[in-house]
C-alpha positions in Angstrom: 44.9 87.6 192.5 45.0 91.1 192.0 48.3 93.1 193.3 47.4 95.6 195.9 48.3 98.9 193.5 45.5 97.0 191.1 42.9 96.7 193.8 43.5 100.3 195.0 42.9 101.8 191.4 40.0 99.5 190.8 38.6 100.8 193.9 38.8 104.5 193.2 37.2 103.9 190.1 34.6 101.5 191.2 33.8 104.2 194.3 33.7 106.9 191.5 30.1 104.8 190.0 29.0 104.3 193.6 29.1 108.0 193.7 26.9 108.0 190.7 24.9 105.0 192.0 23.8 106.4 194.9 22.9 109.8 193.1 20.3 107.8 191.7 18.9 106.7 194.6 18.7 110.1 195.9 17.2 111.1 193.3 14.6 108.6 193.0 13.8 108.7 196.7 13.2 112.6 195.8 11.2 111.9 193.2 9.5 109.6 195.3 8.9 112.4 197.6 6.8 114.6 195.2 5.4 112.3 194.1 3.5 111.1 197.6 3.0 115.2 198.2 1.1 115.5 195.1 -1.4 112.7 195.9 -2.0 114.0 199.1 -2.6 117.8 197.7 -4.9 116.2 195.0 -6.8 114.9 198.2 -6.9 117.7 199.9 -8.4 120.3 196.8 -10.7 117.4 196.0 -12.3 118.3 200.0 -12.4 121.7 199.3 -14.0 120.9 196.1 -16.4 118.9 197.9 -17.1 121.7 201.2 -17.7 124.2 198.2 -20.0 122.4 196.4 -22.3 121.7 200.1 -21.5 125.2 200.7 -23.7 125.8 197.5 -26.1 123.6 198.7 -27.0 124.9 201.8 -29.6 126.8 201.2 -30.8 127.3 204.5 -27.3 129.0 205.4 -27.1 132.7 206.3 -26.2 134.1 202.8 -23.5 136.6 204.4 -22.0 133.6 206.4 -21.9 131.8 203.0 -20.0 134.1 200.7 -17.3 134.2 204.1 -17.1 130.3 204.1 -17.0 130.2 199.9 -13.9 132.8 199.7 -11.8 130.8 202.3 -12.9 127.9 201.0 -12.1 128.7 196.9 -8.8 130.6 198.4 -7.4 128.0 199.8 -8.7 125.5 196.3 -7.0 128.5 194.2 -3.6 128.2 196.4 -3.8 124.4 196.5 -4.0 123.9 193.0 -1.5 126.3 192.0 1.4 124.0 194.6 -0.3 121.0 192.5 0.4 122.6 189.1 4.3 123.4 190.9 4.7 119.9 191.8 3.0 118.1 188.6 5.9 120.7 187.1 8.8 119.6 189.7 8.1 115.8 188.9 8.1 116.1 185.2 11.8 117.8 185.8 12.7 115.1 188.2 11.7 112.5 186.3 14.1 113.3 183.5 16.4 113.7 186.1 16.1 110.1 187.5 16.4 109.2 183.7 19.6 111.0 183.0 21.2 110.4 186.0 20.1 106.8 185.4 21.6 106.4 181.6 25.2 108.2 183.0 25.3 105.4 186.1 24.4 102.6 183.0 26.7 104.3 180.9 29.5 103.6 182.9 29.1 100.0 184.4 28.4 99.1 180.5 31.8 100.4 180.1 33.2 98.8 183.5 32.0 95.5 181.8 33.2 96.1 179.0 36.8 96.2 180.2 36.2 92.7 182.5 34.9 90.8 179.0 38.3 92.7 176.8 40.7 91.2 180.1 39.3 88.2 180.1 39.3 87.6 176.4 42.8 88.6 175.9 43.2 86.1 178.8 41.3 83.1 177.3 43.4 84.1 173.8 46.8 83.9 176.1 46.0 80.3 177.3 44.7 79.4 173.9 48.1 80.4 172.2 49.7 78.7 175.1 48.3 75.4 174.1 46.9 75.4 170.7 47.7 76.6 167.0 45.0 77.2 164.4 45.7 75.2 161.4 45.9 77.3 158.1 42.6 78.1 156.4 40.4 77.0 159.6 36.7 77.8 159.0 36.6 78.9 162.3 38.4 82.1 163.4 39.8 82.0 166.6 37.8 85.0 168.2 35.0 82.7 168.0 36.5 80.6 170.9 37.9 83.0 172.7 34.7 84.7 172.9 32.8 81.2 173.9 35.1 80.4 176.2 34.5 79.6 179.8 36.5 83.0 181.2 34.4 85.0 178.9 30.9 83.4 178.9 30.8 83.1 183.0 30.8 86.9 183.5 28.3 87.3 180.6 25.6 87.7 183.0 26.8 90.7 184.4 26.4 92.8 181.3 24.2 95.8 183.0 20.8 95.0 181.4 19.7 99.2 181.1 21.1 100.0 178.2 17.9 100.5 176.4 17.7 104.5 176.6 14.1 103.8 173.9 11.9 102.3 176.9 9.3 104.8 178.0 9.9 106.8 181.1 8.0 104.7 183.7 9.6 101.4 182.5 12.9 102.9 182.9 12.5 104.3 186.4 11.1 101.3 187.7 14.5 99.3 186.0 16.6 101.9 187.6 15.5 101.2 191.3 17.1 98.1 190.8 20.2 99.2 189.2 22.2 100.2 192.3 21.4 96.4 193.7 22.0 94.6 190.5 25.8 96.5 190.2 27.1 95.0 193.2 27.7 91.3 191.2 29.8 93.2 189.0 31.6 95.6 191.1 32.7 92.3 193.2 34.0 90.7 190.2 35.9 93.8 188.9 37.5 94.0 192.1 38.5 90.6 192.2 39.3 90.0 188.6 43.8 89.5 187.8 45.2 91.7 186.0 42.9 94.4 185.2 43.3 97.8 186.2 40.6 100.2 185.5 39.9 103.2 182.9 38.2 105.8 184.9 34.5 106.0 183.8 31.9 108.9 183.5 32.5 111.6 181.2 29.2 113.6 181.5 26.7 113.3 178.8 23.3 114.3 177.7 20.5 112.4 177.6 17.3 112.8 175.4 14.3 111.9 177.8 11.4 110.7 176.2 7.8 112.4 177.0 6.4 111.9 180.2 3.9 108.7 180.2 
């Protein structure tokens, strides 16, 4: 087991990509947000759409009373769809924000994994020298054990499957509303892993975002 020193530097680095983690969700609930704003604005202009055009139609309406009701009615259309044009612009810019946010959070449990696999394979290669010698000229090196070994292969799983930075943007939102959830496997076997002690994680870095779908 893990000494408590271990467990309290794993910790502060594992609370460091919670931190980032829940960013994420913050910022997908956000996004979430404008999105569900815009659909209702779209619904509402799409009324006033509608009262102008019976507006035009009503033909036995006072003409004086008609021009009142068409300016407050195409005002409020003109004001409407100028907040819809502001929030089709603030989704767009949170959307890469989700992404970016996203690849930094991936970034670092990739590299968080990455450390469990290297203790566990210089582990496995420990018991392996403990017990075994290769004999000279074997056609098999010995990484390929260590690397199929039980130690290594049972964490194999946990490998943080949103590494793919190439998927188009919808794809790769939808994969990061899971990503908080599907850390937690990890993040328990980090903390209970012997003899690792953590590399802090999460140098900033940019991201290219792909167009909008």
């Amino acid at each position: 087991m893990p000494t408590q020193t271990e467990i309290a530097t794993n910790k502060a680095v594992l609370d460091s990509v919670d931190a980032k983690m829940a960013a994420l969700d913050a910022a997908i609930v956000k996004l979430d947000d404008l999105v569900e704003k815009r659909a209702a604005l779209t619904g509402s202009v799409a009324d006033l759409k509608k009262q102008e055009a019976e507006h035009l139609r009503n033909e036995s309406a006072n003409e004086d009373d008609a021009v009142k009701s068409l300016i407050t009615v195409r005002g409020k259309a003109d004001v409407q769809e100028a907040r819809l044009n502001s929030l089709s612009d603030q989704i767009k810019e949170q959307r890469a924000s989700v992404v970016s946010i996203g690849n930094d959070a991936g970034n670092c449990a990739h590299t968080l994994f990455r450390q469990l696999v290297a203790n566990r394979s210089a582990r496995a290669e420990r018991i392996f020298d403990d017990h075994f010698r290769m004999p000279f000229g074997a056609p098999i090196p010995k990484r390929h054990f260590i690397e199929d070994s039980r130690l290594v292969r049972e964490v194999a799983n946990l490998s943080p499957r949103f590494g793919d930075h190439s998927k188009p943007t919808n794809d790769r939102i939808e994969q990061l509303r899971r990503f908080a959830k599907e850390f937690v496997p990890l993040r328990e076997h980090l903390l209970a892993e012997p003899d690792l002690v953590l590399v802090p994680v999460g140098t900033p870095s940019l991201s290219v975002v792909d167009k909008a779908a």
